[in-house]
N, C-alpha and C positions, 0 to 999 in steps of 0.2 A: 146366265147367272148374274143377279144383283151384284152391285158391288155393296158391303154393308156401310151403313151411314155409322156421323162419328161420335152415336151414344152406343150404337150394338158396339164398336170398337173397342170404346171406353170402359166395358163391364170388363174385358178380358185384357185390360192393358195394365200391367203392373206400376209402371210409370204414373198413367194418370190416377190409379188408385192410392199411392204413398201420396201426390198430387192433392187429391180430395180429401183424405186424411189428415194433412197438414194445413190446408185452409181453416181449419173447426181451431178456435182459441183454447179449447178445452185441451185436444190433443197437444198442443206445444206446450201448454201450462203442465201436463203431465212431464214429454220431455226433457222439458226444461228442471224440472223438480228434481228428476234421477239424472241427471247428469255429470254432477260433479259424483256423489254419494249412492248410494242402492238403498232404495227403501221399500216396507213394506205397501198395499195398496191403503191401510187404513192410514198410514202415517199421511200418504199423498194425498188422503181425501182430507183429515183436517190442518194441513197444510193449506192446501187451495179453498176450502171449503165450499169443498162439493160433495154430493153424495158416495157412499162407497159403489153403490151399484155400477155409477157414472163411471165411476174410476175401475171398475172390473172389464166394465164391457171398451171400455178406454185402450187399457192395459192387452185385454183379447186382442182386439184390434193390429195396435204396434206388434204386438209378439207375433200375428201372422203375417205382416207385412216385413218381418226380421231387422224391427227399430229398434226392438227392448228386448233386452234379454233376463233369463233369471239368473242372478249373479250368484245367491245363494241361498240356502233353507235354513230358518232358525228354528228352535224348539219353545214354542211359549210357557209359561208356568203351568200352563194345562195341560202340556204332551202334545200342543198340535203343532203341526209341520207347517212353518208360514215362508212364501217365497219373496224372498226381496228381489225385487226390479232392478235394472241397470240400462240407461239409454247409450244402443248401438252407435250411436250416431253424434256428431260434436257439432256440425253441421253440414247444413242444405245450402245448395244452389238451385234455381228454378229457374231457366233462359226461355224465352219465345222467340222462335225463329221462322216466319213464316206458318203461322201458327200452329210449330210442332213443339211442345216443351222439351227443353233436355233437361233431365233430373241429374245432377251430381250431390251423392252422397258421401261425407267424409267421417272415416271414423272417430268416434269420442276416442282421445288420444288421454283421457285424464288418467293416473296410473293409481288414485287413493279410491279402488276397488275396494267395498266390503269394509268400508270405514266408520259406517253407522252403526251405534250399539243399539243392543235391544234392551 
């Protein structure tokens, strides 16, 4: 049996996947946005001014790698259920050591949860 080389490793490595995720500017620009505050994805999009789409599939992303979480749900003047964002995470460390990354992740410690109005 092969031993697998270090792209097959890489699809299944959660490590290098938060890894790859945080390389993209876009992805920290979202983090960095919800960090202190929780906000909704439109807010984050003209905040940074990016698209919403950007910012959905952004958002998908973090929420499955368990960076962002949904803090909570507001009810707009139209009756729709909108979820605000809150970043997991306060900060990253990235180490190479023989070229194996160690990922250290620290939780956002900010405690003004749920502080943005709508």
């Amino acid at each position: 049996m092969s031993k697998p080389n270090i792209i097959q490793l890489s699809e299944f490595d959660i490590t290098q996947k938060i890894i790859e995720s945080l390389s993209s500017i876009c992805t920290r620009a979202v983090l960095f946005s919800i960090k202190n505050e929780s906000k909704e994805a439109t807010q984050i999009a003209d905040e940074l001014k990016i698209s919403i789409s950007t910012v959905y599939k952004t958002l998908s992303n973090l929420e499955e790698l368990a960076l962002v979480e949904v803090d909570k749900f507001i009810i707009s003047p139209e009756g729709k259920k909108i979820k605000q964002y809150r970043s997991r995470i306060g900060k990253v460390e990235i180490t190479l050591t023989d070229m194996e990354p160690t990922l250290s992740l620290y939780p956002n410690t900010n405690n003004n949860k749920s502080n943005n109005q709508s």
